[in-house]
C-alpha positions as a Markdown table, in Angstrom:
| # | Residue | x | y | z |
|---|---|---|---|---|
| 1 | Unk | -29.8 | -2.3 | 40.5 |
| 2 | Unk | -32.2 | -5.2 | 39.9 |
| 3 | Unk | -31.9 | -8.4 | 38.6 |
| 4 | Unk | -33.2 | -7.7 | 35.6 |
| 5 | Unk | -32.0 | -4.8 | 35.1 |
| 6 | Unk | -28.3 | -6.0 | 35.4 |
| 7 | Unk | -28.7 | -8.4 | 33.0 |
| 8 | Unk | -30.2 | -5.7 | 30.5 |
| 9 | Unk | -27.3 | -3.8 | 31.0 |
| 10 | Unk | -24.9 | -7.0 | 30.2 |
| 11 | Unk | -27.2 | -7.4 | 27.1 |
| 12 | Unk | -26.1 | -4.1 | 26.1 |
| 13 | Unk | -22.7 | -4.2 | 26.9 |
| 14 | Unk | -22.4 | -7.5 | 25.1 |
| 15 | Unk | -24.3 | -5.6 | 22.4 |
| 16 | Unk | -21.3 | -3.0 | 22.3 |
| 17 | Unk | -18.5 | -5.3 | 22.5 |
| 18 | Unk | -19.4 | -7.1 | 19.4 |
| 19 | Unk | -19.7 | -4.4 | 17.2 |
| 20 | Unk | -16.3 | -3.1 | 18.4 |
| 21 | Unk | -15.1 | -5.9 | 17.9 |
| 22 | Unk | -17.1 | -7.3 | 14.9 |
| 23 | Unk | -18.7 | -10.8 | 16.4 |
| 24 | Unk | -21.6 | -12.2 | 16.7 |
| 25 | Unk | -23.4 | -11.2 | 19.7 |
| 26 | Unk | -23.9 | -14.6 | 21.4 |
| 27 | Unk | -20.1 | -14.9 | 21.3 |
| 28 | Unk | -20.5 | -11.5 | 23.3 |
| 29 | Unk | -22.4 | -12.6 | 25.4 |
| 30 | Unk | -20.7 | -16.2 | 26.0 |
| 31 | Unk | -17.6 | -14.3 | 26.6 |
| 32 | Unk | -19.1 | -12.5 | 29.6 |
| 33 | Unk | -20.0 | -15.0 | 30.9 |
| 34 | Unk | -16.9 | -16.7 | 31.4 |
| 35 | Unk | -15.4 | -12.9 | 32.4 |
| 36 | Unk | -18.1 | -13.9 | 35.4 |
| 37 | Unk | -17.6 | -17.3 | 35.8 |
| 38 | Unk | -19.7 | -19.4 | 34.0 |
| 39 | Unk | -19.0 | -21.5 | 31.1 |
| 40 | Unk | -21.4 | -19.8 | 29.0 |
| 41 | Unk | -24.4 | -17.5 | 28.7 |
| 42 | Unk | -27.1 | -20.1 | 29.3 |
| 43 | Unk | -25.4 | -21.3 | 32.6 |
| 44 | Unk | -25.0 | -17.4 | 33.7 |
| 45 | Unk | -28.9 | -17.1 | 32.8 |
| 46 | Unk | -29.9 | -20.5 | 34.7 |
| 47 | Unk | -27.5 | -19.3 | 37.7 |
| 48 | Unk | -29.7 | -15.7 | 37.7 |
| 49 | Unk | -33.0 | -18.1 | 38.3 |
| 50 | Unk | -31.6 | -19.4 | 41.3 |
| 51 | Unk | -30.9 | -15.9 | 42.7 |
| 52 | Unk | -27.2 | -15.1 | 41.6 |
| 53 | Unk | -26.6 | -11.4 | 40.6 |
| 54 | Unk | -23.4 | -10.0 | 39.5 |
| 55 | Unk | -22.2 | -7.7 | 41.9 |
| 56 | Unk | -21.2 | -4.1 | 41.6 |
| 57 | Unk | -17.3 | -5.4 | 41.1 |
| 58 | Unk | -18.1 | -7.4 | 38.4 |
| 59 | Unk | -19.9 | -5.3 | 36.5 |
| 60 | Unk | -17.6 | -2.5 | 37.0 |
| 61 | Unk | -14.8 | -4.8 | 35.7 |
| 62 | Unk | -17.4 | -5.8 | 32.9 |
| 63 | Unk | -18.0 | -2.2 | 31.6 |
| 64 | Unk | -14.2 | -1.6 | 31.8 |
| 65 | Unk | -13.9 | -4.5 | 29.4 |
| 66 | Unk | -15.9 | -3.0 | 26.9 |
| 67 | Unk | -14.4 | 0.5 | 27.2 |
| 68 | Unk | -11.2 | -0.8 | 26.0 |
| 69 | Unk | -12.1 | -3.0 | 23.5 |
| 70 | Unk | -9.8 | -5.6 | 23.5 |
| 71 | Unk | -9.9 | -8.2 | 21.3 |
| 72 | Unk | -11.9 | -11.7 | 22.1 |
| 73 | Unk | -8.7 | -13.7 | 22.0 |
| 74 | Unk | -7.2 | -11.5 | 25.0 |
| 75 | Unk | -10.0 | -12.6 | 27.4 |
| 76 | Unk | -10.4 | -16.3 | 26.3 |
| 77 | Unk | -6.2 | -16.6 | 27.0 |
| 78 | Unk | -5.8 | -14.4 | 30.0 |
| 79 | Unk | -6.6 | -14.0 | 33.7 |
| 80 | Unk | -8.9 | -11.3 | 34.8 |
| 81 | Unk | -5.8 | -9.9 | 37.6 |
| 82 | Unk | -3.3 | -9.7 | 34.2 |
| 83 | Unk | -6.5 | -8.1 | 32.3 |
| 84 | Unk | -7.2 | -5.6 | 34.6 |
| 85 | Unk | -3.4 | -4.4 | 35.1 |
| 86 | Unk | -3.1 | -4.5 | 30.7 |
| 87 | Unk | -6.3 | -2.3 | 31.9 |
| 88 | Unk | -4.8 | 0.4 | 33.6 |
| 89 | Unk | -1.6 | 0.4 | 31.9 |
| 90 | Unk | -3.1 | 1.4 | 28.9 |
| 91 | Unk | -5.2 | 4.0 | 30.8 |
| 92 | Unk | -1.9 | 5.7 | 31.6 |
| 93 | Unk | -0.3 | 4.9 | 27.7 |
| 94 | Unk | -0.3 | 8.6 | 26.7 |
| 95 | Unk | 3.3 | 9.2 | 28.2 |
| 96 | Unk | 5.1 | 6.6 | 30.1 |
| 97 | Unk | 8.6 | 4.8 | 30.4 |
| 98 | Unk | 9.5 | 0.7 | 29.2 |
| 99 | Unk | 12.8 | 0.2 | 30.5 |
| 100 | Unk | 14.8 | 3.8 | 31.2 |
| 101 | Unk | 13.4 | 4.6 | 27.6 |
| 102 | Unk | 10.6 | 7.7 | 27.5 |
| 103 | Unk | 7.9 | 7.7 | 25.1 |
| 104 | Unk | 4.4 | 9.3 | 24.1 |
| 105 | Unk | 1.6 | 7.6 | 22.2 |
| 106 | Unk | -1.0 | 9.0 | 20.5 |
| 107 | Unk | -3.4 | 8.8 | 17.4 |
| 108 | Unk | -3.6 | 10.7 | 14.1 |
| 109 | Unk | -6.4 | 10.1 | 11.8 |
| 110 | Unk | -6.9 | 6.6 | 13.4 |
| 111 | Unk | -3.0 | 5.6 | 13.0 |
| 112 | Unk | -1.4 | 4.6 | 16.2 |
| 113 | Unk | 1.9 | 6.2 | 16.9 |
| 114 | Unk | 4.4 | 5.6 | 19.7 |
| 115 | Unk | 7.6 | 8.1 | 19.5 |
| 116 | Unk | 10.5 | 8.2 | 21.4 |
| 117 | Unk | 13.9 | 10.0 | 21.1 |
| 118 | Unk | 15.3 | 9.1 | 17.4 |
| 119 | Unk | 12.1 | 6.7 | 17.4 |
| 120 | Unk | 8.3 | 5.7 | 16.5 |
| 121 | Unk | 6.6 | 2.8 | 15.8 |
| 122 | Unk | 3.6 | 3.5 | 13.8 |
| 123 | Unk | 0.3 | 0.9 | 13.7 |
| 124 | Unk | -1.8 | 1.9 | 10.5 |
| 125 | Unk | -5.7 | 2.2 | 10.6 |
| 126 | Unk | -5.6 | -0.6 | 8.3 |
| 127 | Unk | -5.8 | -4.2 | 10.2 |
| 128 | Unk | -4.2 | -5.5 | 7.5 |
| 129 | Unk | -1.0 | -3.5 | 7.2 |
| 130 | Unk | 2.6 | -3.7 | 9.3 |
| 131 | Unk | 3.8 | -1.6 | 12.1 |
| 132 | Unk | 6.5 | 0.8 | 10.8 |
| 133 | Unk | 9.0 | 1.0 | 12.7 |
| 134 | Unk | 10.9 | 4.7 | 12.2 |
| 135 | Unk | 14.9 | 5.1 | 13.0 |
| 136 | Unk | 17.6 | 8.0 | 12.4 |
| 137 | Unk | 20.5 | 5.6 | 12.3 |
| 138 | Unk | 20.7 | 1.8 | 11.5 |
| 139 | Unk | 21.3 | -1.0 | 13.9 |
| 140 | Unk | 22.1 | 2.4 | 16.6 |
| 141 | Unk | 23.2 | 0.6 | 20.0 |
| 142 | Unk | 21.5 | 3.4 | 21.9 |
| 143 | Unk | 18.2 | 3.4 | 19.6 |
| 144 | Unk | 15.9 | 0.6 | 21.9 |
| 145 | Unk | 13.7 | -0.2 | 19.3 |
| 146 | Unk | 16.7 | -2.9 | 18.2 |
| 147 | Unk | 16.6 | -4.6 | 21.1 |
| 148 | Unk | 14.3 | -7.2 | 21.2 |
| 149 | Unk | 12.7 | -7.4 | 24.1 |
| 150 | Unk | 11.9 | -3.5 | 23.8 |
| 151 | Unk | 10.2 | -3.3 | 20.8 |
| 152 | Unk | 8.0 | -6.4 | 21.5 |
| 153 | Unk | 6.8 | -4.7 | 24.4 |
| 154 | Unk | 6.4 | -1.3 | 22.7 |
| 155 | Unk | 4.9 | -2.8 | 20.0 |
| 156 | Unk | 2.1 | -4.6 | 22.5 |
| 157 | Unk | 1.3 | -1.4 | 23.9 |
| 158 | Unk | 1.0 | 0.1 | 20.3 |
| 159 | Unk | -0.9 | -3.0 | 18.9 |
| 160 | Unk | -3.5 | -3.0 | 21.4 |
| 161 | Unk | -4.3 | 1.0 | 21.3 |
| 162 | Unk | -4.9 | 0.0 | 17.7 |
| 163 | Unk | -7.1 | -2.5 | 18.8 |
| 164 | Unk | -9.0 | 0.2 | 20.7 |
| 165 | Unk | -9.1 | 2.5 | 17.6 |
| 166 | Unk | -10.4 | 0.2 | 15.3 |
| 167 | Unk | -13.3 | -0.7 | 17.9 |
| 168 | Unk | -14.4 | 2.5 | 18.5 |
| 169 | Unk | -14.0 | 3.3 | 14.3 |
| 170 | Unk | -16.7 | -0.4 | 14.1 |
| 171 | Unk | -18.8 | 0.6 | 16.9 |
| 172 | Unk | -19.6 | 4.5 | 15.0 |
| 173 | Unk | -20.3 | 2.4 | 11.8 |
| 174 | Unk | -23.6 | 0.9 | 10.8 |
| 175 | Unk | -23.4 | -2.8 | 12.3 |
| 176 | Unk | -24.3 | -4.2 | 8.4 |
| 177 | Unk | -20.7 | -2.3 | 7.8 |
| 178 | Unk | -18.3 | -5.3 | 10.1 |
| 179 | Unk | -20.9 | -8.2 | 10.0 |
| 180 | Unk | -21.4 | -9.5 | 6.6 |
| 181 | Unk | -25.0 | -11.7 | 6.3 |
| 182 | Unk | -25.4 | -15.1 | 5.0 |
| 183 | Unk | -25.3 | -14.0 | 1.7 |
| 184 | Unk | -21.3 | -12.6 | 2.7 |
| 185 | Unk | -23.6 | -8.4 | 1.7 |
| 186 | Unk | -22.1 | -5.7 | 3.5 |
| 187 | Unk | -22.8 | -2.3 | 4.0 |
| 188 | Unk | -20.4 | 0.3 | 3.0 |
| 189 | Unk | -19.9 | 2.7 | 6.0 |
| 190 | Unk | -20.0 | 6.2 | 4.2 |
| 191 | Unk | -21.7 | 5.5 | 1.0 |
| 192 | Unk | -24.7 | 3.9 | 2.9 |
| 193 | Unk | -24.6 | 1.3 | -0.1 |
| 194 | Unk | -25.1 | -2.7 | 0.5 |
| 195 | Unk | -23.2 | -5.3 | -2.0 |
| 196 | Unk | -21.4 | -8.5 | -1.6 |
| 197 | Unk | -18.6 | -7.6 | -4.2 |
| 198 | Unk | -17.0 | -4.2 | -4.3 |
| 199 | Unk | -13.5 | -2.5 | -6.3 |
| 200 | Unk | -11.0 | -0.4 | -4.8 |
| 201 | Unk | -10.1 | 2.7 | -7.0 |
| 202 | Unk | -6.2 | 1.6 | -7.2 |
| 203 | Unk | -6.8 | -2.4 | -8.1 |
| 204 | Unk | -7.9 | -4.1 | -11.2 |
| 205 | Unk | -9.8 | -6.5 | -9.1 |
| 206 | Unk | -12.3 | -8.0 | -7.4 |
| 207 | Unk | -13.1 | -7.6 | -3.4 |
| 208 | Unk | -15.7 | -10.0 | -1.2 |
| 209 | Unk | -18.3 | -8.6 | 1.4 |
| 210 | Unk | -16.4 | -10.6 | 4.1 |
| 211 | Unk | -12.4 | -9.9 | 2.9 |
| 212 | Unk | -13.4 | -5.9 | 3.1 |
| 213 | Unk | -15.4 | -6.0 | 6.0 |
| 214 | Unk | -12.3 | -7.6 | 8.0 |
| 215 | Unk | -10.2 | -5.8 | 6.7 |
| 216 | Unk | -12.2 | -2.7 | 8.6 |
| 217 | Unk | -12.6 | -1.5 | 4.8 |
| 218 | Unk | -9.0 | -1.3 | 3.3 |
| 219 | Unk | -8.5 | -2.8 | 0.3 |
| 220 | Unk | -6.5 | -6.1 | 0.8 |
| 221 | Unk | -4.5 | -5.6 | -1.7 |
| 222 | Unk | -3.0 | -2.1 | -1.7 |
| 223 | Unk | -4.4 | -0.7 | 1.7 |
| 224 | Unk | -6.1 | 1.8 | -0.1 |
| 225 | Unk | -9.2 | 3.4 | 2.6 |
| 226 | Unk | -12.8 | 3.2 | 2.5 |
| 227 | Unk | -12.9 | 6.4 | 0.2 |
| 228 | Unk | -11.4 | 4.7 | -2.7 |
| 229 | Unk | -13.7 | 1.3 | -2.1 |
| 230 | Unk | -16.9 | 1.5 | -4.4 |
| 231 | Unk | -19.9 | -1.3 | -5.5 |
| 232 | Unk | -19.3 | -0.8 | -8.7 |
| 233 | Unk | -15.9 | -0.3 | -10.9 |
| 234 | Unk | -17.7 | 2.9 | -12.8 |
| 235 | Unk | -14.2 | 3.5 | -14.2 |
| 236 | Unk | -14.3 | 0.1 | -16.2 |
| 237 | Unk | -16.8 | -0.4 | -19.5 |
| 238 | Unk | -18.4 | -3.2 | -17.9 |
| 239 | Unk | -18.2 | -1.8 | -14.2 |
| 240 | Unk | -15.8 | -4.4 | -13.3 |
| 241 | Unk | -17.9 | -7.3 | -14.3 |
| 242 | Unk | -15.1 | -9.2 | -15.8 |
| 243 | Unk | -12.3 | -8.3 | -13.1 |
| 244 | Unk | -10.7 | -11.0 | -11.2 |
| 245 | Unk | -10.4 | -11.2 | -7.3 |
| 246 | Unk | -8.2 | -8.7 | -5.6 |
| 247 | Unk | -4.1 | -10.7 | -5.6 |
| 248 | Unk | -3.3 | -10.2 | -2.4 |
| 249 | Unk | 0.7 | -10.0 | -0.9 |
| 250 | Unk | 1.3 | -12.9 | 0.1 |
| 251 | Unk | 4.6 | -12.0 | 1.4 |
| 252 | Unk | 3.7 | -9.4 | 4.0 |
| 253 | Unk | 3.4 | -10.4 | 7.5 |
| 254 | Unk | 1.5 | -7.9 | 9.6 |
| 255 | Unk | 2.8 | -9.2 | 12.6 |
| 256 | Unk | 6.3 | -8.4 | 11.4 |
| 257 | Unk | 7.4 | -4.7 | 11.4 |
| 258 | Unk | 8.8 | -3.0 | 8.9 |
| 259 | Unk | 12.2 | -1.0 | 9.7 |
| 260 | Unk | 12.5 | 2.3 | 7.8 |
| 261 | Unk | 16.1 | 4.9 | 8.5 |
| 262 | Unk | 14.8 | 7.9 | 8.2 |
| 263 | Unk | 17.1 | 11.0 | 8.3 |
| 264 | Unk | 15.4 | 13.3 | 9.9 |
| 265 | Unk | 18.6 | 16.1 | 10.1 |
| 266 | Unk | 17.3 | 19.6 | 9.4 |
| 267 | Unk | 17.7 | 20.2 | 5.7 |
| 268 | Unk | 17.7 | 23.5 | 3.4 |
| 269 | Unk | 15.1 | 23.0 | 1.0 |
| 270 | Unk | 15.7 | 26.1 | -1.1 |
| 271 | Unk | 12.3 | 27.4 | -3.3 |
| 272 | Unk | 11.0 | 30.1 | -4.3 |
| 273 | Unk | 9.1 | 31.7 | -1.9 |
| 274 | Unk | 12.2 | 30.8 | 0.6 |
| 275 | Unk | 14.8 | 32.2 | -1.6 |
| 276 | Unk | 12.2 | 35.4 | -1.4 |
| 277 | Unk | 11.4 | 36.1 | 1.7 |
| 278 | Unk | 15.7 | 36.1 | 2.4 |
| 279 | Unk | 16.1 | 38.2 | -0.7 |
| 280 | Unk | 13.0 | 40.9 | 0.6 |
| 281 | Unk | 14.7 | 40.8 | 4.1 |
| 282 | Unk | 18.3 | 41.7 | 2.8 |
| 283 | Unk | 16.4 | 44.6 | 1.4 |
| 284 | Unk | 15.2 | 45.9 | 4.5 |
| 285 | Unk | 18.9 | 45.5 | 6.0 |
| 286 | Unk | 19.9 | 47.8 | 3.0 |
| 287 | Unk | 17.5 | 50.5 | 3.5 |
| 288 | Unk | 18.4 | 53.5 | 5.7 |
| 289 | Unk | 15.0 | 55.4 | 5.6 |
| 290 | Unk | 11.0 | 54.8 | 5.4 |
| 291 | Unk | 11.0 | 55.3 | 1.3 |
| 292 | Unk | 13.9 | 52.5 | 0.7 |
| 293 | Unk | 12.2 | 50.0 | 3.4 |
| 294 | Unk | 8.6 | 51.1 | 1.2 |
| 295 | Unk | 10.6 | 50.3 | -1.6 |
| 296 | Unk | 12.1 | 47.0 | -0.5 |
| 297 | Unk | 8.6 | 45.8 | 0.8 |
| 298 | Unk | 7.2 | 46.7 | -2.3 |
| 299 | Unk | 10.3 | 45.5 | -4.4 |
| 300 | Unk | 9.4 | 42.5 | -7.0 |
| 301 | Unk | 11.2 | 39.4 | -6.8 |
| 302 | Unk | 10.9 | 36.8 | -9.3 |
| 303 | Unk | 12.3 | 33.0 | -9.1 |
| 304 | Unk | 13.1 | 31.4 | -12.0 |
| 305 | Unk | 13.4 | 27.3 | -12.4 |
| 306 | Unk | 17.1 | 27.7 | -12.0 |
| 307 | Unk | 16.8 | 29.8 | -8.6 |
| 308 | Unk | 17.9 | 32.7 | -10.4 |
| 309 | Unk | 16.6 | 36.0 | -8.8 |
| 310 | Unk | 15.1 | 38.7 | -11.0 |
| 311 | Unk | 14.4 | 42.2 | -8.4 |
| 312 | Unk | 12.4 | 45.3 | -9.9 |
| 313 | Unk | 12.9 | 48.1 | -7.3 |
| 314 | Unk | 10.5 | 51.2 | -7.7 |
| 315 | Unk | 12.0 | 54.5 | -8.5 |
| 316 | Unk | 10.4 | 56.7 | -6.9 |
| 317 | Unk | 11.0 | 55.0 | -3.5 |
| 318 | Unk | 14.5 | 53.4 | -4.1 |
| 319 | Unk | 17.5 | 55.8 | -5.1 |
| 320 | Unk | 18.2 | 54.3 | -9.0 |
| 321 | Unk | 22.4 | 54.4 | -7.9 |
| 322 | Unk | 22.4 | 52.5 | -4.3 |
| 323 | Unk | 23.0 | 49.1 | -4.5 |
| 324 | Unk | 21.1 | 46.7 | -2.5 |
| 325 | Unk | 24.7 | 45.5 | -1.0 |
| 326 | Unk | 23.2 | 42.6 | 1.8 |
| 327 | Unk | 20.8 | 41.4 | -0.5 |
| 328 | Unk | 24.3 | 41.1 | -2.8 |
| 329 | Unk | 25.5 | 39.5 | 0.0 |
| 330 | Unk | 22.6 | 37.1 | 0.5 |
| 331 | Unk | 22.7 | 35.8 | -2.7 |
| 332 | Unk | 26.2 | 35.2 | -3.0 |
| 333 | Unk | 25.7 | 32.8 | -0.5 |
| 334 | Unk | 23.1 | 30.9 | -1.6 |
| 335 | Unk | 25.3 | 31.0 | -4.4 |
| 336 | Unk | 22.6 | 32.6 | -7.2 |
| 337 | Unk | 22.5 | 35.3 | -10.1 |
| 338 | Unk | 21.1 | 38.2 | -9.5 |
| 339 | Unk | 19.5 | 40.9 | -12.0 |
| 340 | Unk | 18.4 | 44.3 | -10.9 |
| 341 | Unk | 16.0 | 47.0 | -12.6 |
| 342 | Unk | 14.2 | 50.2 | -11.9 |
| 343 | Unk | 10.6 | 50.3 | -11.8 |
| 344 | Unk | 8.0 | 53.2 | -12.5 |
| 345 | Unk | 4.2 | 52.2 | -11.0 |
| 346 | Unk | 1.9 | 54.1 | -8.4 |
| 347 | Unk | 3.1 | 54.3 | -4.8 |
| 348 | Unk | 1.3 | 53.4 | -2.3 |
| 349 | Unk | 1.3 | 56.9 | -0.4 |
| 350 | Unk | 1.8 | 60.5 | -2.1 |
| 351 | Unk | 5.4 | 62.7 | -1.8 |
| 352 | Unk | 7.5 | 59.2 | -1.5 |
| 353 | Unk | 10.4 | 61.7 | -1.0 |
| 354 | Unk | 9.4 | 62.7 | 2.2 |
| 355 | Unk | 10.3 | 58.8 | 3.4 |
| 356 | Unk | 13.8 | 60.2 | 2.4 |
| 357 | Unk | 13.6 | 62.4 | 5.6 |
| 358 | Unk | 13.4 | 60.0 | 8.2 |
| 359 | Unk | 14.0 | 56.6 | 9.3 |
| 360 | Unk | 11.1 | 55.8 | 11.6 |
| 361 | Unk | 7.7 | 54.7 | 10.3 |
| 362 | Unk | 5.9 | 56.3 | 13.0 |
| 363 | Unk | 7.4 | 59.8 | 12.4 |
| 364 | Unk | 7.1 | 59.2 | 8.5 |
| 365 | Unk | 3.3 | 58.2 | 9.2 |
| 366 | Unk | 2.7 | 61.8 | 11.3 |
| 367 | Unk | 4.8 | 63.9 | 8.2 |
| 368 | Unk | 2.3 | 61.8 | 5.8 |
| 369 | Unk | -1.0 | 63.0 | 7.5 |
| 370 | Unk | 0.4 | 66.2 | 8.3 |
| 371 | Unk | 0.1 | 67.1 | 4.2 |
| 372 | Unk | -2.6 | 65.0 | 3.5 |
| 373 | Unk | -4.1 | 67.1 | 6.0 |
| 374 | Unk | -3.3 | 70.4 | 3.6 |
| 375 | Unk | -5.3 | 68.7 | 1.2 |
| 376 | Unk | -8.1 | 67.6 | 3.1 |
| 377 | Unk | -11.3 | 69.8 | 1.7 |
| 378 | Unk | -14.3 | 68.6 | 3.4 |
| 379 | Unk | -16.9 | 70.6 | 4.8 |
| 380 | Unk | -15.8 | 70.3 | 8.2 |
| 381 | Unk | -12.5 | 71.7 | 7.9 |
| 382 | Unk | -13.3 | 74.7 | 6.2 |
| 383 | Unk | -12.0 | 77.9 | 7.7 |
């Protein structure tokens, strides 16, 4: 590669990084150059004149830079050996170990979410909001995530994958949508609309170009996503002409997380269609040939808002003085009422009785076409 060429191609690196990571593109570019050894862009440039050229290392270790997009601070504070071992520790971050402790990390819908056993630690699309921090049990000695040291490592790991996320969320946007101009207008990345004020949906309030842009388009003050943030307040008589700016929490602190027990022990949620489907498969237990398990497949069960089960059974496939004993059973345990009555409608297949004659479906299904058979008049089954 050329001279020139290399230098077009840390143009548009540089290019890359700054959108990911919403600077201006001298900064970029001034940051490369110090990646390369040089105090700035201008000396790098001056040093090229003289015949220096970045070798293939370098650029390699450039372009790795920019796939990760890491944020500006990282470089400026850290030494390229550290950088590239953060580098290829996060290359390996889908499933790995910190300590003796296991975990996976992966994203969903631009959240970043690190999960171990009775565990997670959860970094929100939203720049501005907290890691969440997820137990089973409170202060556990055996949950990690309360020891210190742990969780600020997890929560580096977890932290910069956000990092990543977010870049790669600015650098599929229209640049307009991160970097406000002098006049603090922004773009909005899926409306396609440019204004220096715009609403969220949620709050009665005011938002700047700049606030909403850094905030990767969450509103600041309830976290709400770029769906809900609009140029105008349409839902207001003057369209939000009169609002004041968006009140901010003061009191959070995104660099602290926020601890949440959650109990995630199986539980019976009873509804329903639940309540149902146990009711149709007692039923089933109950009937001895093909017309009762017709009858309890075809059986209507009602629910009412008290869990109270309502069964119509059809007559003609369901003999009107068995009992459905297991479903009974069923519903004693689940500790409902239970109404019965006989139904007359049209079943599915003609002669239900001969279902009485047999317990298996496929013998049932060869009697069945056997006298539809009889009936069967078309031209080609004349005598």
């Amino acid at each position: 590669m050329t001279e020139a060429k290399k230098l077009s191609s840390l143009k548009l690196l540089a290019k890359r990084y700054a959108r990911a990571n919403r600077i201006t593109l001298h900064q970029a570019l001034d940051l490369f150059a110090v990646k390369l050894g040089f105090a700035n862009w201008t000396k790098l440039v001056s040093a090229s004149k003289n015949d220096w050229m970045p070798s293939s290392e370098q650029m390699a270790s450039v372009e790795a830079f920019v796939a990760h997009a890491l944020p500006a601070v990282d470089f400026q504070t850290g030494d390229p050996e550290a950088m590239t071992r953060r580098l290829a520790f996060l290359e390996q971050a889908e499933h790995g170990m910190i300590g003796i402790h296991a975990y996976r990390l992966q994203v969903a819908f631009h959240d970043v979410i690190m999960a171990g056993d009775g565990w997670s630690i959860t970094v929100p699309e939203n720049p501005g909001a907290s890691p969440i921090v997820q137990t089973s049990a409170e202060n556990d000695e055996k949950c990690p995530v309360f020891d210190p040291e742990f969780l600020q490592k997890a929560l580096s790991l977890v932290r910069d994958r956000a990092v990543q996320v977010r870049g790669e969320i600015s650098t599929d946007w229209p640049r307009r949508s991160t970097k406000p101009d002098i006049g603090g207008v922004v773009r909005h990345p899926l409306w396609g609309r440019d204004s220096g004020v715009w609403f969220c949906l949620h709050c009665d309030g005011k938002i700047t170009g700049t606030q909403i842009a850094q905030n990767l388009w969450h509103c600041p003050g309830c976290g709400a996503s770029p769906l809900d943030i609009f140029d105008t307040a349409f839902w207001c008589e003057d369209e939000g002409k009169s609002l004041p700016p968006v009140k901010t929490d003061s009191a959070v602190d995104e660099d602290k997380p926020r601890f949440r027990i959650v109990d995630d022990r199986p539980k019976l949620d009873l509804n329903a269609e639940k309540i149902t489907l146990l009711i149709r498969s007692a039923l089933l237990d109950d009937a001895t040939n093909v017309s009762e398990k017709l009858g309890a497949l075809q059986a209507q069960i009602s629910v009412d808002d008290e869990n109270d089960v309502w069964i119509s059974l059809e007559d003609d496939l369901w003999p009107h003085d068995k009992d459905p004993a297991q479903a009974l059973i069923v519903a004693a345990q689940l500790g409902l009422e239970v109404e019965f009555e006989s139904m007359w409608s049209s079943t599915p297949f003609a002669w239900p009785g001969l279902g009485e004659l047999t317990s298996s479906t496929s013998e049932y299904t060869q009697m069945m076409l056997d006298a539809y058979a009889q009936y069967d008049r078309s031209p080609d089954k004349q005598p």
